[in-house]
C-alpha positions in Angstrom: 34.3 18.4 136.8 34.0 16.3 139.9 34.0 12.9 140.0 30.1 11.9 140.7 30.0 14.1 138.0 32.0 11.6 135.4 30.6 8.8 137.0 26.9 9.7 136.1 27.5 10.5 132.7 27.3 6.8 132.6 23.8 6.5 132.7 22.5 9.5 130.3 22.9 13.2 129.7 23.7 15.4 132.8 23.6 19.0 133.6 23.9 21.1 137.2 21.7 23.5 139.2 19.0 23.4 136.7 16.2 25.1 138.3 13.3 22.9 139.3 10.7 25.8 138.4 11.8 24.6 134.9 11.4 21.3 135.7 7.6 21.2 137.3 4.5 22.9 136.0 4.4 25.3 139.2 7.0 26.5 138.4 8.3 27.0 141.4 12.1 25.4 142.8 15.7 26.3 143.4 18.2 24.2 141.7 18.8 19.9 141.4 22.5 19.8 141.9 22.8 17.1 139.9 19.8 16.3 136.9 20.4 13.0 135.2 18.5 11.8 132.2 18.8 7.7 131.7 18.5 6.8 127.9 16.2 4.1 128.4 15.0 1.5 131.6 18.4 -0.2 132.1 20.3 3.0 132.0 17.6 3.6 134.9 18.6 1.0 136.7 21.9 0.7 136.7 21.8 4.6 138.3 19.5 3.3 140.9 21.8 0.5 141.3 25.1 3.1 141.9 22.8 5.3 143.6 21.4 3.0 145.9 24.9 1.3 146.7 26.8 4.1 147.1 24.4 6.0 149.7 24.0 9.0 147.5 20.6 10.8 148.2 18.1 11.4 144.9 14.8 12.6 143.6 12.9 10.9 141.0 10.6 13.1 138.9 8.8 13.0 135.7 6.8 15.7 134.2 6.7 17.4 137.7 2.6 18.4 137.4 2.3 17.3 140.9 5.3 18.9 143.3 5.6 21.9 145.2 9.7 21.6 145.4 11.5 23.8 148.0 13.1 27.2 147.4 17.1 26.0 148.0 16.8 22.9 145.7 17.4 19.6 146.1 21.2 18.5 146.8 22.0 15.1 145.9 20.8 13.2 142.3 18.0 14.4 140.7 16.5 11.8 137.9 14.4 12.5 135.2 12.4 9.8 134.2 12.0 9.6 130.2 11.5 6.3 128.9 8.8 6.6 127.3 8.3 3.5 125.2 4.3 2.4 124.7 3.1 -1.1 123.2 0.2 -2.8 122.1 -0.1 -6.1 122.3 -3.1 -6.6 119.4 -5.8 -7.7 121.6 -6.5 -5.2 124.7 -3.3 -4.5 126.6 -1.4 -1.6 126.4 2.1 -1.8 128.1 3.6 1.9 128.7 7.0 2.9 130.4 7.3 4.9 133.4 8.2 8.2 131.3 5.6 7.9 128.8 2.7 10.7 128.7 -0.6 9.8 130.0 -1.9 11.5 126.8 -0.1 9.0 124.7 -1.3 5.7 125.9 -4.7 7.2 125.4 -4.0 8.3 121.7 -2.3 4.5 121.5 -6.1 3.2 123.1 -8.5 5.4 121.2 -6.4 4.4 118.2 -7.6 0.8 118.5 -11.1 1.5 119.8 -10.1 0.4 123.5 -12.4 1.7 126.4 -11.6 2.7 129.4 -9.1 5.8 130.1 -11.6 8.5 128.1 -11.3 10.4 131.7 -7.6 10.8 131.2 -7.8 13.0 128.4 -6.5 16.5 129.7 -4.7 15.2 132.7 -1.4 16.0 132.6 1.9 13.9 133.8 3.8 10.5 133.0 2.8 7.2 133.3 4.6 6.5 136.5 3.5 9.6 137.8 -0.2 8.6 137.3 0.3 5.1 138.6 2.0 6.7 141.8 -0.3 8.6 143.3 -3.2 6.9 141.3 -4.4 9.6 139.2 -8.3 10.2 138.3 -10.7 12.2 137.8 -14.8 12.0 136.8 -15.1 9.6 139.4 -12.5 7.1 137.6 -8.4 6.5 138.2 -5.4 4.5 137.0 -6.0 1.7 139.7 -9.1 0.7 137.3 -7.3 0.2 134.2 -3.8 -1.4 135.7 -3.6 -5.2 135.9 0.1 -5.0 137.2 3.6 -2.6 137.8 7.4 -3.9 137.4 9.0 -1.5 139.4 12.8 -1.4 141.0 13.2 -2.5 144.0 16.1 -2.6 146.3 18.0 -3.8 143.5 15.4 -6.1 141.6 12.8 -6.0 139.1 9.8 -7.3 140.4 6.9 -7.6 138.9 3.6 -6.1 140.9 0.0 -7.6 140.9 -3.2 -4.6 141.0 -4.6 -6.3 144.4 -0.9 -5.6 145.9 -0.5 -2.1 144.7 -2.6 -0.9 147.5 -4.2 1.5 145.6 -6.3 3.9 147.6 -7.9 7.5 146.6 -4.6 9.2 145.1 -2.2 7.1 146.8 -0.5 3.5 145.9 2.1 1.6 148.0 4.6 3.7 145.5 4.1 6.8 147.6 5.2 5.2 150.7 7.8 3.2 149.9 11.2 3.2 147.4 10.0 1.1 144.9 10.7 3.4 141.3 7.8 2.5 138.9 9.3 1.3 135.1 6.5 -0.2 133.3 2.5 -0.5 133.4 0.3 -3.0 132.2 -3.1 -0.9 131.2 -6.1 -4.1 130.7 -8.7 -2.2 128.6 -11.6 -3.1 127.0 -13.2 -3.4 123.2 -15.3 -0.4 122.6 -17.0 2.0 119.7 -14.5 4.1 118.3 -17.1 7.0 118.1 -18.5 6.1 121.4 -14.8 6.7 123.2 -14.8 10.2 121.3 -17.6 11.3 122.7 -17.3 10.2 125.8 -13.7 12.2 125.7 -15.4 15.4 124.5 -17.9 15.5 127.1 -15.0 15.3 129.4 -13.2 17.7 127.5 -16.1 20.2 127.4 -16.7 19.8 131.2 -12.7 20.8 132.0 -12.6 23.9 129.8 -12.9 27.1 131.4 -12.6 25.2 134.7 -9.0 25.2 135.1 -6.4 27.9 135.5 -3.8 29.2 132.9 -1.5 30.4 135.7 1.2 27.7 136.6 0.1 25.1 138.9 0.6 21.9 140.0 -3.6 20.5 139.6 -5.6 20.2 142.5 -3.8 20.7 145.7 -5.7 19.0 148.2 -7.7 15.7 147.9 -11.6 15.5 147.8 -13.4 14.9 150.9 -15.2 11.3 150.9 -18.4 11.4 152.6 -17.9 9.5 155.5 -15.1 12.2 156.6 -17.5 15.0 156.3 -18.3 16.3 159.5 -21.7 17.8 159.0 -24.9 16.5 157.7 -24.5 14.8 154.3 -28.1 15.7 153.3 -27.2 19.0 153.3 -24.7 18.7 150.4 -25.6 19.2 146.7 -27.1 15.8 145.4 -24.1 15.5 142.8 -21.7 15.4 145.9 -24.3 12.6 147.6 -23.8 10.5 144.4 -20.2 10.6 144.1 -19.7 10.2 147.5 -17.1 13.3 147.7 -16.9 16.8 148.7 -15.0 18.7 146.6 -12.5 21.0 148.1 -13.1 23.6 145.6 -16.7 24.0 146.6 -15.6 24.2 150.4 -13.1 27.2 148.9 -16.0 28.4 147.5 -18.3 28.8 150.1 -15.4 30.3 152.5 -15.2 32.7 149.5 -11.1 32.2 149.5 -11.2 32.5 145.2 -8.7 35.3 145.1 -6.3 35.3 148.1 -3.1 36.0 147.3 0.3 35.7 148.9 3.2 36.7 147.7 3.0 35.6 144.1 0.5 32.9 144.8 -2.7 32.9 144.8 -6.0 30.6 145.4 -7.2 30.5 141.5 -10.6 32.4 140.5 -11.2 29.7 137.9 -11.0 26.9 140.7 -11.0 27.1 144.5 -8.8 23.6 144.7 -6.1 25.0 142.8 -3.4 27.5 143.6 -1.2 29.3 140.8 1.8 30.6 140.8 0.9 34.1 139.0 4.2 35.9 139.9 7.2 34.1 140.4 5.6 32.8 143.8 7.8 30.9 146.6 7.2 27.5 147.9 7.4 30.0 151.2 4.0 32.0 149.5 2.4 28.9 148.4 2.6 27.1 152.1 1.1 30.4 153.5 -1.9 29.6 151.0 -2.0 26.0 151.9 -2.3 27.1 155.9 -5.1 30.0 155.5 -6.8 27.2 152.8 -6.8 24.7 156.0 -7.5 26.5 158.9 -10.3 28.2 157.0 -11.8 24.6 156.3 -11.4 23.5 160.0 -12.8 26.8 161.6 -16.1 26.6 159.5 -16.7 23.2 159.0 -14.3 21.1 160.9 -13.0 19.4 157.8 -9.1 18.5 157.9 -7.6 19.1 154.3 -5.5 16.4 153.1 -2.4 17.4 150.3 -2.8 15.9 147.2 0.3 17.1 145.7 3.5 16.1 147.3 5.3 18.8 148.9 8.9 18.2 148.9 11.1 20.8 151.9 
């Protein structure tokens, strides 16, 4: 083997050209060259460290529910984050690593009758993911629940206050800069232990039969706030006026796109924000999609369609 090769098995378990379409929950991706697996948070830093010093190019992903990765791979250092370690800290803080499931740290919360993430139940991805591009749903997201982030940066571990995350709808100063998130600090609050169930089955009744069992990677474009909406807000559903968004799946809806294929992807029939990959689809077919989806939107109601999930070519 190579020598990049020896020198990463430093840091964790390593394997070569694994596919990333095994790696994301599209599905879809050629092959990492190199896919490294730290043991825990130093491991991870010590790689970002050699990384970092040495000028070799890399990835981070975790559970991959939010990439569209290209056909040819990704050459260079692919890192998987797993650390997944979750505490409580007896009172109403919940302190999760970067590689821990969302899920989890709301099993850890409901556990000790802590309010606050019940909209989390369902949504897939890791901690790190969630605090990167500020995951939510029902209204709600991450940037409610986080008091602060230790993240790498440049070769430190800082620590990173809520008002300096600049957390904005789906995005965080993580998705713009290099900064690799390690650890969350979730500030919840005391609650009714059969209060937080029910809340989390009416949010589980309203997902089911709403989402696609195709591949995907979630909703694909962001939700329109209202003061982007070109047309008349009164003319919007009230529920739209109320949450102050427009969702892209109702725009899908009314251009009747539920259906269109291309290649093997295809704008879901469950949901018009979503498209699945029902037949070993291309990140060629699903960029076709993405292009009728936003021209479509412009020509009828001169909306421009932001991604929500990162498209890496």
């Amino acid at each position: 083997m190579d020598e990049l090769y020896n020198e990463l098995k430093k840091y964790g378990d390593i394997k070569t050209n694994v596919l990333f379409a095994k790696l994301t929950t599209f599905e879809v991706g050629g092959p990492a060259q190199y896919l490294v697996l730290p043991e825990n948070n130093q491991k991870l830093v010590e790689l970002l460290n050699y990384l970092s010093g040495a000028g070799i190019n890399y990835f981070i992903i975790g559970s991959g529910s939010n990439l569209l990765m290209p056909d040819n791979g990704f050459e260079g250092v692919t890192i998987k984050i797993q650390n997944g370690k979750i505490e409580f800290d007896g009172q109403h803080t919940i302190i999760a690593e970067a590689g821990a499931q969302l899920g989890s740290v709301l099993n850890l919360a409901m556990k000790n009758s802590l309010a606050g993430l019940e909209w989390t139940v369902g949504v897939p991805g890791t901690v790190g993911g969630a605090v990167r591009g500020n995951a939510g749903a029902m209204g709600l997201d991450i940037a409610h629940s986080i008091s602060k982030i230790e993240v790498w940066r440049d070769g430190e571990i800082i620590e990173v206050e809520n008002p300096d995350c600049k957390f904005g709808y789906r995005e965080s100063l993580f998705k713009f800069n290099s900064d690799v998130v390690l650890r969350a600090w979730f500030e919840l609050h005391a609650g009714d232990k059969k209060e937080i169930m029910e809340k989390i089955q009416g949010y589980m009744k309203h997902r089911t039969g709403r989402y696609p069992h195709h591949p995907s990677a979630g909703s694909f474009f962001k939700n329109i706030k209202m003061e982007k909406w070109p047309g008349d807000p009164k003319e919007l559903p009230e529920l739209f006026q109320q949450r102050g968004t427009v969702p892209v799946g109702w725009v899908m809806e009314q251009l009747d796109l539920k259906g269109t294929t291309v290649g093997g992807a295809k704008i879901s029939d469950e949901h018009g924000n979503f498209i699945v990959n029902f037949n070993n689809a291309s990140q060629a077919d699903v960029l076709q999609i993405v292009d009728i989806m936003k021209e479509k939107a412009y020509n009828k109601f001169k909306v421009i369609l932001e991604t929500e999930v990162e498209i890496v070519q």
